[in-house]
N, C-alpha and C positions, 0 to 999 in steps of 0.2 A: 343441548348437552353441555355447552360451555357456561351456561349460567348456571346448570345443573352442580358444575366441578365448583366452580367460585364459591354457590352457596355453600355445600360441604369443605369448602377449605375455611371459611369465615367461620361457620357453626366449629370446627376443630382450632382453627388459631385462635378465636374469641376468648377461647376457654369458659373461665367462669364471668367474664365480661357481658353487661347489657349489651344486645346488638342494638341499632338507631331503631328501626320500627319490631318490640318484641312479637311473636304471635304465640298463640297456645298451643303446644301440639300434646295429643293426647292419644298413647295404644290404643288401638282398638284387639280385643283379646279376639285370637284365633276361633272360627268356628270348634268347639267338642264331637267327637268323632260320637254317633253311634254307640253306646255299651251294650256291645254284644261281644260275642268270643271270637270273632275276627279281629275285632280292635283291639284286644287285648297282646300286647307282644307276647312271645314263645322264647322260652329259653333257649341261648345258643346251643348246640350242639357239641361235647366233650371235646378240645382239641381244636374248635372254630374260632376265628377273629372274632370280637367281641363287637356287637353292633350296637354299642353305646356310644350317643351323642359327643363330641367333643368337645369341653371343658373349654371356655371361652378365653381363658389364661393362656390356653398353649397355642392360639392364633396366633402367624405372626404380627408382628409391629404393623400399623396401618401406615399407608404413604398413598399422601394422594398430591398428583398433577396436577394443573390447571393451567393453560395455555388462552393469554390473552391477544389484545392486537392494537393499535394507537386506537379507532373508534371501540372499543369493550373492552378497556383492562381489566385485569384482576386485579380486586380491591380488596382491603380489610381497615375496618376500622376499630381503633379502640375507644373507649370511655371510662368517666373516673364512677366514684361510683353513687356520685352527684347525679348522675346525666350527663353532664357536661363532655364534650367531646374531646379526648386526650392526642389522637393522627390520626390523619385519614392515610393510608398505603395506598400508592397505584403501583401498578408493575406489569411488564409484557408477560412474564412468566413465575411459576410460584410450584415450589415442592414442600409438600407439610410433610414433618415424619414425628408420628406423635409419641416414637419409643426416646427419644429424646426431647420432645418437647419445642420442637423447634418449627419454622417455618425460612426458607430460601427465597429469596425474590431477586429478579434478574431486570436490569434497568427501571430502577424503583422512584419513584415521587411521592417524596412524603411531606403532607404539610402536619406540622405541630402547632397546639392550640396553647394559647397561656392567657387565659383572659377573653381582653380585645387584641391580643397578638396572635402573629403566626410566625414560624420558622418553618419558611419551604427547602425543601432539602432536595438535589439529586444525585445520582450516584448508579455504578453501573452494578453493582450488588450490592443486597441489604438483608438483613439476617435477625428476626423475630425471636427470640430465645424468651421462654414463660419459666423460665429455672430462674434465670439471674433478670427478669422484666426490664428487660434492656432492648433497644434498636441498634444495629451497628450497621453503619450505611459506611460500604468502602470501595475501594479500587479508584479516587478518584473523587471526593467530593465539593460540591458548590451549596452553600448556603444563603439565603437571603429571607431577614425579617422583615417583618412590614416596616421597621423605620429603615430603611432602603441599605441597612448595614452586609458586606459583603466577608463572606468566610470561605473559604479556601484550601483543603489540610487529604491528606491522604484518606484519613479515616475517621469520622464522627460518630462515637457513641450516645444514645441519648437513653438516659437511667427516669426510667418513668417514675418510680421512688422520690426522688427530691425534683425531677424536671429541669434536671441540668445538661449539659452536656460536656463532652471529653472526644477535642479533637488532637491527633498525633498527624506528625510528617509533612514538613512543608507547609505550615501555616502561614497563614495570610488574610487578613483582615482590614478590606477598610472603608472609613466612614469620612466621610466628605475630602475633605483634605488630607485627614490622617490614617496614616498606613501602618500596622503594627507586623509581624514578621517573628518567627523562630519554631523553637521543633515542636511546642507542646501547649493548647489552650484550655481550657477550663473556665466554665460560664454559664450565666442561665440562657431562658431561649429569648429573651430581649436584647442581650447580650449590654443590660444596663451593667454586669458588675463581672469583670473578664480577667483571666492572669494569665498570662502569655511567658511561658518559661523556654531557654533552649532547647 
């Protein structure tokens, strides 16, 4: 059942994203009833509730769960539209709500691809928005790319658009010896070209 919920949460956060292995899937149309005048519906009755289908518009908003666990997290992955692999999301727990387009993750691990790099990221919430194709991992973030550089800031957004990222609150960054420090960073995910503002 829980691989059941992940897959429907991937298949909804993916959006129009390749997922890693595509498959085909294709309706199979409903068996046709019988044409006889049983099958045929009867007119309501003057005065009766109309027993017409309802219009798939006036469903509400879908939300779905997904409760993962340290061995089987809830995953989602995005990609460019190369193939190439853009994050992979782990998370203990995850709420999609697709009237706004968004997806919720609770104690998330994301690594970010750029190349031969990565930017692994954790954080005690991280927040998928396909409006503004943005990651925003907060409450609390720790960064480390593969050249062993360390980030540190309340909150990291990361803008799949240019592949940058925008940390706020408590920044903190450092690379061998050097420690940089102030309220507000801006950088790509190598973190080769970085501004560190108060």
């Amino acid at each position: 059942m829980r691989r059941g919920l992940a897959l429907v949460l991937l298949a909804l956060a993916a959006g129009c994203q390749r997922a890693s292995a595509p498959q085909s899937v294709q309706a199979t149309p409903a068996p046709s009833a019988p044409a006889t005048s049983a099958a045929r519906p009867t007119p309501a009755p003057s005065g009766s509730p109309s027993t017409a289908p309802i219009a798939v518009g006036t469903l509400p908003p879908l939300r779905v769960t997904a409760q993962g666990n340290s061995r089987a997290p809830v995953v989602i992955e995005s990609f460019r539209p190369n193939g190439g692999k853009r994050y992979r999301l782990e998370a203990q727990s995850a709420v999609y709500d697709n009237a706004h387009r968004r997806a919720r993750f609770t104690r998330a691990h994301v690594i970010f691809y750029q190349q031969d790099k990565t930017l692994t990221v954790d954080a005690p919430a991280a927040l998928v928005d396909h409006n503004t194709q943005t990651v925003t991992m907060d409450g609390g973030v720790r960064a480390v790319n593969s050249d062993g550089i360390v980030l540190t800031c309340r909150r990291l957004v990361y803008f799949s658009s240019t592949e940058h990222v925008l940390g706020n609150g408590d920044v903190r960054m450092v690379s061998g010896n050097d420690v940089l420090t102030g309220g507000r960073i801006e950088g790509d995910l190598r973190f080769q070209q970085v501004t560190v503002s108060p």
